[in-house]
C-alpha positions in Angstrom: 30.3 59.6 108.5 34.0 61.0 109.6 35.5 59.8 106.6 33.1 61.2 104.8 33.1 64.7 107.0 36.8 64.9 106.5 36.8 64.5 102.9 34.0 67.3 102.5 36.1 69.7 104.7 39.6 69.3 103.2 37.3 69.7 99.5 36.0 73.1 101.1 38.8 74.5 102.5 41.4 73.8 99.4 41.0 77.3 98.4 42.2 79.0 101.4 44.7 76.0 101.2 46.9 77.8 98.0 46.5 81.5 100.0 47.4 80.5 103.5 50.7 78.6 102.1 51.9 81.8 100.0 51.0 84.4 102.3 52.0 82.5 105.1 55.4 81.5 103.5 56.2 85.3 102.8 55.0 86.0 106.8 57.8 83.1 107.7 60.6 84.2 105.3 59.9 88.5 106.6 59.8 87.5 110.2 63.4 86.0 109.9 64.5 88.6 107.6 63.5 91.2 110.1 65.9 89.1 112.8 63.6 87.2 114.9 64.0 83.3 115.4 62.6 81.0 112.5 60.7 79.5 115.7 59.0 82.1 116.2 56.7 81.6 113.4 55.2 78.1 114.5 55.0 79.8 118.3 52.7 82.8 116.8 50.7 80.8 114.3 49.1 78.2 117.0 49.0 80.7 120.0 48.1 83.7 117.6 46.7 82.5 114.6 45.7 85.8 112.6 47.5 86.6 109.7 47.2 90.5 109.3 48.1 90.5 113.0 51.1 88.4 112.7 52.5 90.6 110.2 51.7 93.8 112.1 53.3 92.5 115.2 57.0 91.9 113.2 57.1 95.6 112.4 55.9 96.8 116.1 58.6 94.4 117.6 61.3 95.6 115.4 60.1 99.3 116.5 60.1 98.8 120.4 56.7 99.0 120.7 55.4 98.0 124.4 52.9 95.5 125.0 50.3 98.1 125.3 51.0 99.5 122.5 50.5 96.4 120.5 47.9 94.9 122.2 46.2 97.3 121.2 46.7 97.8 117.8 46.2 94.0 116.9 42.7 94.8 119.2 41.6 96.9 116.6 42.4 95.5 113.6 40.7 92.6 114.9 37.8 94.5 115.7 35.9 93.0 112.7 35.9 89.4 114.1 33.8 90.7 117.1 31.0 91.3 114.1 31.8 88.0 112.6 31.4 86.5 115.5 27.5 87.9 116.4 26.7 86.4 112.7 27.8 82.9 113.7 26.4 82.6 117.2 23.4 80.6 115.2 25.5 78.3 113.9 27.9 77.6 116.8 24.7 77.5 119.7 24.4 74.0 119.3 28.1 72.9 119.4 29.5 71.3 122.5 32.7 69.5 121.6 34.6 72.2 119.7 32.8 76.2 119.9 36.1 77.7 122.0 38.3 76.6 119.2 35.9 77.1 116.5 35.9 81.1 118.2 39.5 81.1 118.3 40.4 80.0 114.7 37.4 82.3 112.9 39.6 83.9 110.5 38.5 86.2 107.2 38.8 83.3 105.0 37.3 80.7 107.1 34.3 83.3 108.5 34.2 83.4 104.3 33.8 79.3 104.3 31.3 78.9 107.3 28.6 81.1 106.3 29.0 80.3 102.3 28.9 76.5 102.8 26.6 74.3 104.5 27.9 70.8 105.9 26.6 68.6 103.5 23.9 65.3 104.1 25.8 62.7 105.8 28.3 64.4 107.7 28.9 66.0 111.1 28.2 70.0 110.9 30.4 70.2 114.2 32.9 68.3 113.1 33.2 69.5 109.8 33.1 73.1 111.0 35.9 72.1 113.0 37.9 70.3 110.6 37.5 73.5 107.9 39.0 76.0 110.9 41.8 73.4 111.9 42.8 72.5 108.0 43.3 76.3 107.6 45.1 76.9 110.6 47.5 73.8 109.2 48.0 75.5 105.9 49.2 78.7 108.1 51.6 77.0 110.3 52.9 74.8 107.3 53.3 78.0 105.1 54.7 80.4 107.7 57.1 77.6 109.4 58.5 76.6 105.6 59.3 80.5 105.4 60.9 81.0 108.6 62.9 77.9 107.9 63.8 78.9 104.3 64.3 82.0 105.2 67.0 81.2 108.0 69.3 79.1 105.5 69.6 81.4 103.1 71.3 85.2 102.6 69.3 86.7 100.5 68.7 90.0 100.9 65.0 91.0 101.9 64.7 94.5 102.1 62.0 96.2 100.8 60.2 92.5 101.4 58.5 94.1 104.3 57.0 96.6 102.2 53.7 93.2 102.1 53.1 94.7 105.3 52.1 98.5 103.9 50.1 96.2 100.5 48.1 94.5 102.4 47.1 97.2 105.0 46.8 99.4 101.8 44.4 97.0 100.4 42.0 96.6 103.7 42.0 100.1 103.9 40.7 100.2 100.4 37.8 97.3 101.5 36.7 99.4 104.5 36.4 102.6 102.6 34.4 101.0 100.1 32.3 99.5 102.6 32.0 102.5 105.0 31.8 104.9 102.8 32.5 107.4 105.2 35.9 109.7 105.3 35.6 110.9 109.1 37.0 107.9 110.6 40.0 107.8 108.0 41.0 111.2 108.4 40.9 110.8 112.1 42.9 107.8 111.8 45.7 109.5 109.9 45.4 113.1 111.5 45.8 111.7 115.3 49.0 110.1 115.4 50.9 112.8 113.6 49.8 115.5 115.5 51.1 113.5 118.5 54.2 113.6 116.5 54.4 116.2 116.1 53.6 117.0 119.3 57.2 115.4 119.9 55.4 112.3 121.5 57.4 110.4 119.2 57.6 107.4 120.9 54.0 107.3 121.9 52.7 108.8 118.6 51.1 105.4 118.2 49.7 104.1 120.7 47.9 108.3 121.9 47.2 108.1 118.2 45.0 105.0 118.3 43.6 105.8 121.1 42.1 109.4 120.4 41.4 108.2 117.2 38.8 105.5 118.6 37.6 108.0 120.8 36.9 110.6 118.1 34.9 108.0 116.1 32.4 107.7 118.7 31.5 111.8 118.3 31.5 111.9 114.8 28.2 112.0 113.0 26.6 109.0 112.5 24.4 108.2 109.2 20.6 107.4 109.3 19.4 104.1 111.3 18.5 102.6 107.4 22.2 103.2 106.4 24.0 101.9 109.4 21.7 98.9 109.1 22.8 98.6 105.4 26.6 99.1 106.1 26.2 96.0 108.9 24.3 93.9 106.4 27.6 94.9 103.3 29.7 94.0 106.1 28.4 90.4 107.1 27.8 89.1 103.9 
């Protein structure tokens, strides 16, 4: 039955496999470029282990940002695992042996694999739930470290590499409006913190920004009880 398990996850999880080692590479090679230690990588990809996070934290380190600051940031673009979470509680109640990490490693793409794929006959559903979050969490830490490495023996020049950072906030920006379908929230979002800068808070534009910005979604006007329970259901599937 292991054998077998094993060989159904690593079948399951090969296409996160070819995304985690690219995207992760290019986290590795930017976090050098942007001078931290190639170590660093490895350190954030087992402690940390969220990929849109990871490469948030690069630029907020190279700002100054506090710890506040970027605590709470990565909070709420993690938000959307809180919701993942609630959808999986089902699946993971009967787990003993591995829910924490199983909570810990739930990532987009392996929320994507857990509640698209069913363990197949003959194999352990715990331990095949498990070996699906570890393998991805593998091809993170194999793609970022082989960055950070690369990217430490070489010179070449990486500016404008950070620019991934902006893409790929650009393009979950894109998802959520789609999803949301609502521009209150967005226009908070990008009114607050430059007001604040405005404001000559410069150095706390971000975090004040964030902050009244969350606030402000809680008072704006909320859609019918049929649409809200629509936009939950667009958003777990």
């Amino acid at each position: 039955m292991k054998k077998q398990t094993i060989a159904a996850a690593l079948t399951t999880s090969a296409p996160v496999f070819f995304g985690y080692i690219t995207i992760g590479f290019a986290y590795g090679f930017l976090l050098v470029k942007s001078g931290l230690n190639w170590y660093w990588a490895p350190v954030m990809s087992i402690f940390i282990f969220a990929g849109a996070a990871q490469f948030m934290a690069i630029n907020l380190i190279n700002q100054g940002k506090g710890f506040v600051e970027m605590g709470l940031a990565i909070f709420l673009l993690n938000a959307r695992h809180m919701v993942y979470g609630f959808s999986v509680l089902e699946r993971f109640a009967p787990f003993k042996r591995f829910k924490n990490y199983l909570i810990f490693g739930l990532t987009d793409e392996t929320y994507a694999l857990l509640t698209t794929v069913e363990a197949p006959e003959g194999t352990d559903p715990e331990l095949f739930d498990f070996l699906i979050t570890a393998f991805d969490q593998i091809y993170w830490l194999i793609g970022s470290t082989l960055g950070a490495v690369f990217g430490s023996l070489i010179s070449w020049n990486a500016e404008g590499l950070d620019f991934a950072l902006t893409a790929l906030f650009v393009v979950l920006l894109i998802e959520q409006i789609k999803t949301l379908k609502r521009p209150g929230p967005f226009i908070l979002g990008l009114a607050a913190p430059v007001i604040f800068y405005i404001a000559g808070l410069t150095e706390q534009a971000l975090f004040f920004g964030i902050l009244a910005s969350s606030v402000g979604c809680f008072f704006l006007k909320k859609n019918n009880s049929n649409e809200l329970k629509q936009e939950g259901k667009k958003c777990l599937e």
